[in-house]
DRENKOL-642088 format. One record per atom (N, C-alpha, C): residue in one letter; x, y, z. Coordinates in steps of 0.05 Angstrom, whole numbers, padded with zeros to 5 digits, always signed. Example, Ala and Ser with C-alpha at 12.3 -4.5 7.8 and 13.67 -1.06 7.14 Angstrom:
% DRENKOL-642088
a+00264-00114+00156;a+00246-00090+00156;a+00264-00066+00156;s+00257-00045+00142;s+00273-00021+00143;s+00258+00001+00157;
***
This chain:
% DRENKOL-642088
x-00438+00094+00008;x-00421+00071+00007;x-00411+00066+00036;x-00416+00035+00037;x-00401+00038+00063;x-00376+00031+00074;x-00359+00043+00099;x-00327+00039+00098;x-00322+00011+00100;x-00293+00012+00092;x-00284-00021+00099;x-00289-00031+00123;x-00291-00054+00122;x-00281-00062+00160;x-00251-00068+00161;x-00242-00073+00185;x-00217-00085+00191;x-00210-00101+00173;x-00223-00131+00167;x-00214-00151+00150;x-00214-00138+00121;x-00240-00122+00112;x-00229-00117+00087;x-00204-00092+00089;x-00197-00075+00106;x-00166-00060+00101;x-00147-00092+00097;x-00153-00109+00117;x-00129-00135+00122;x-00121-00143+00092;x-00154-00155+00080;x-00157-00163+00051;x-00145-00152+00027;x-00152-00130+00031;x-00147-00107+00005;x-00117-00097+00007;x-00098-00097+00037;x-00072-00088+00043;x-00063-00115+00038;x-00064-00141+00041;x-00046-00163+00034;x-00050-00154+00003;x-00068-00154-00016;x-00070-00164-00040;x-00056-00139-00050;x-00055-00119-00042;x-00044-00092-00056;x-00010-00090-00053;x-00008-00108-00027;x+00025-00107-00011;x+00039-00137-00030;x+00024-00141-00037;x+00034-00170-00052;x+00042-00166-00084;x+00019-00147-00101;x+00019-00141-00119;x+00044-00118-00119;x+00043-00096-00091;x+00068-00077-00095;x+00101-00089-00098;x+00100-00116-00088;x+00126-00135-00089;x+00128-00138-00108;x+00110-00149-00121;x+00114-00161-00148;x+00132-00141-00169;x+00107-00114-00164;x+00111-00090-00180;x+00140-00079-00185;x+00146-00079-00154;x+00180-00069-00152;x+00204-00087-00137;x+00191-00113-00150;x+00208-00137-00150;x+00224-00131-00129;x+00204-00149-00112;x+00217-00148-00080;x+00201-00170-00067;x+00189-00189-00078;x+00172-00204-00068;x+00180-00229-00058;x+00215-00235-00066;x+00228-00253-00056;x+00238-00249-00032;x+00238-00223-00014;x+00242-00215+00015;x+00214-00211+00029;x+00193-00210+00023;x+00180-00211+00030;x+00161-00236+00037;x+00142-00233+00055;x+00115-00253+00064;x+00101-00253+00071;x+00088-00258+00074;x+00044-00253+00080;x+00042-00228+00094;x+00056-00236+00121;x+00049-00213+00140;x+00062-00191+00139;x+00076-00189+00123;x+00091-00161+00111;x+00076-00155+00084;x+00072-00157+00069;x+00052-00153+00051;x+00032-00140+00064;x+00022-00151+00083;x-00003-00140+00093;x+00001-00120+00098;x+00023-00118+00126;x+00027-00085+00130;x+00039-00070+00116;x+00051-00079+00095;x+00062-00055+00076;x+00028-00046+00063;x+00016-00059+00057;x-00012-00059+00036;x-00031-00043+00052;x-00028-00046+00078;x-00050-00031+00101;x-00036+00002+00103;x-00007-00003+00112;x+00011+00022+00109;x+00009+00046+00089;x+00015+00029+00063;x+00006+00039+00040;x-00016+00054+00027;x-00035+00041+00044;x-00063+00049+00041;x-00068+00083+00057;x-00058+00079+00084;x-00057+00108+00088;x-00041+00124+00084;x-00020+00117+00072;x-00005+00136+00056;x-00011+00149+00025;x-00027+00135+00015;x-00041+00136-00016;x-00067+00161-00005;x-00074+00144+00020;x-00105+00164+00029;x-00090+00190+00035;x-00076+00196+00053;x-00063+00214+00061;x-00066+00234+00031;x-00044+00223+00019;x-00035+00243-00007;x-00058+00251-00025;x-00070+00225-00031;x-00095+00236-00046;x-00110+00256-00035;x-00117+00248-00013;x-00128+00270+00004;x-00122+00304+00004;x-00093+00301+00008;x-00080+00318+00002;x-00081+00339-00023;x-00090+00327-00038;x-00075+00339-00067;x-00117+00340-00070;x-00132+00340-00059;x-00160+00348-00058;x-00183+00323-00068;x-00170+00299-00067;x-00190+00273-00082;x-00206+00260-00061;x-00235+00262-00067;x-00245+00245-00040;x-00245+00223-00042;x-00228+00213-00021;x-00222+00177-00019;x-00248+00161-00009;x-00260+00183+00005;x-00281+00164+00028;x-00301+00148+00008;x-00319+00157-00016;x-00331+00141-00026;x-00315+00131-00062;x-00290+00120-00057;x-00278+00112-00076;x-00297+00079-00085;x-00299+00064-00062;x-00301+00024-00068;x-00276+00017-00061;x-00284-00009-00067;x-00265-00029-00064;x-00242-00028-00083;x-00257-00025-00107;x-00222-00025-00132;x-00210+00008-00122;x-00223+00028-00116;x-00210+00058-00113;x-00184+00050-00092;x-00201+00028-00071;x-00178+00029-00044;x-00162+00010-00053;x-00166-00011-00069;x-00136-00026-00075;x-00126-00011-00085;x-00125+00006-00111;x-00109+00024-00123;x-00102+00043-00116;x-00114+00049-00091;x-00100+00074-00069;x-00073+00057-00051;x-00091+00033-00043;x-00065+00015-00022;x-00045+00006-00042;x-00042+00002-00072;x-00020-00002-00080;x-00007+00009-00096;x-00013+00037-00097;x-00009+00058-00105;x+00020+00073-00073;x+00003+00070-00041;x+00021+00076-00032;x+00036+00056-00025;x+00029+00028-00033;x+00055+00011-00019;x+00083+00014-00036;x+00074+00013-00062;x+00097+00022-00080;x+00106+00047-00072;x+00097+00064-00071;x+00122+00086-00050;x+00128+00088-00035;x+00122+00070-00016;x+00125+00062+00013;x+00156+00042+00006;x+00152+00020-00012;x+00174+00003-00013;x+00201+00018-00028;x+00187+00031-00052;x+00205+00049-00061;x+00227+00070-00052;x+00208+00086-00018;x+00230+00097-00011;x+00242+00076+00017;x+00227+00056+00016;x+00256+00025+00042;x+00284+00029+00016;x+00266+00023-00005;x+00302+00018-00014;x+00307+00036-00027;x+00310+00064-00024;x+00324+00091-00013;x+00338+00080+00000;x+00325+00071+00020;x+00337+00085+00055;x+00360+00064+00053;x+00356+00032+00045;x+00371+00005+00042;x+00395+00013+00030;x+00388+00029+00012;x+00414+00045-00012;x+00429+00046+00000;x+00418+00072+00012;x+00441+00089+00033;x+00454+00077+00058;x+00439+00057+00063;x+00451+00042+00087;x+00472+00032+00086;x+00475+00019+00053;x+00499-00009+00045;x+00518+00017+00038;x+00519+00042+00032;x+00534+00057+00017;x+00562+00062+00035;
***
């Protein structure tokens, strides 16, 4: 299988960073180009862990890596508003 290119991380991190808003209703602070990089972000944070915990990411596809990139954008956004928590506290 072969790796993404650039545009498809771009592709697959907007659509995953968009869907992670939605997910943890946050999509009214957000916009395209944040989406993206939460969704690209996300993506190597999902790879990372999976990785981690022994799953080979490299020949997942296309649906493995959206569900890896919105897999970590949701914990990616999840712990901003941690951190947002604690900020207003």
């Amino acid at each position: 299988m072969l790796p993404l290119s650039i545009l498809g991380w771009i592709l697959i991190g907007g659509l995953a960073g968009w869907a992670a808003s939605k997910l943890m209703k946050r999509a009214d602070s957000m916009g395209l180009l944040l989406n993206i990089v939460v969704g690209v972000i996300g993506g190597l944070v999902g790879g990372f862990l999976l990785a981690w915990i022994g799953v080979n990411v490299d020949e997942g596809g296309w649906i493995f890596s959206f569900l890896t990139c919105l897999g970590g954008a949701c914990i990616l956004l999840w712990l901003m508003s941690l951190i947002n928590t604690k900020q207003s506290s």
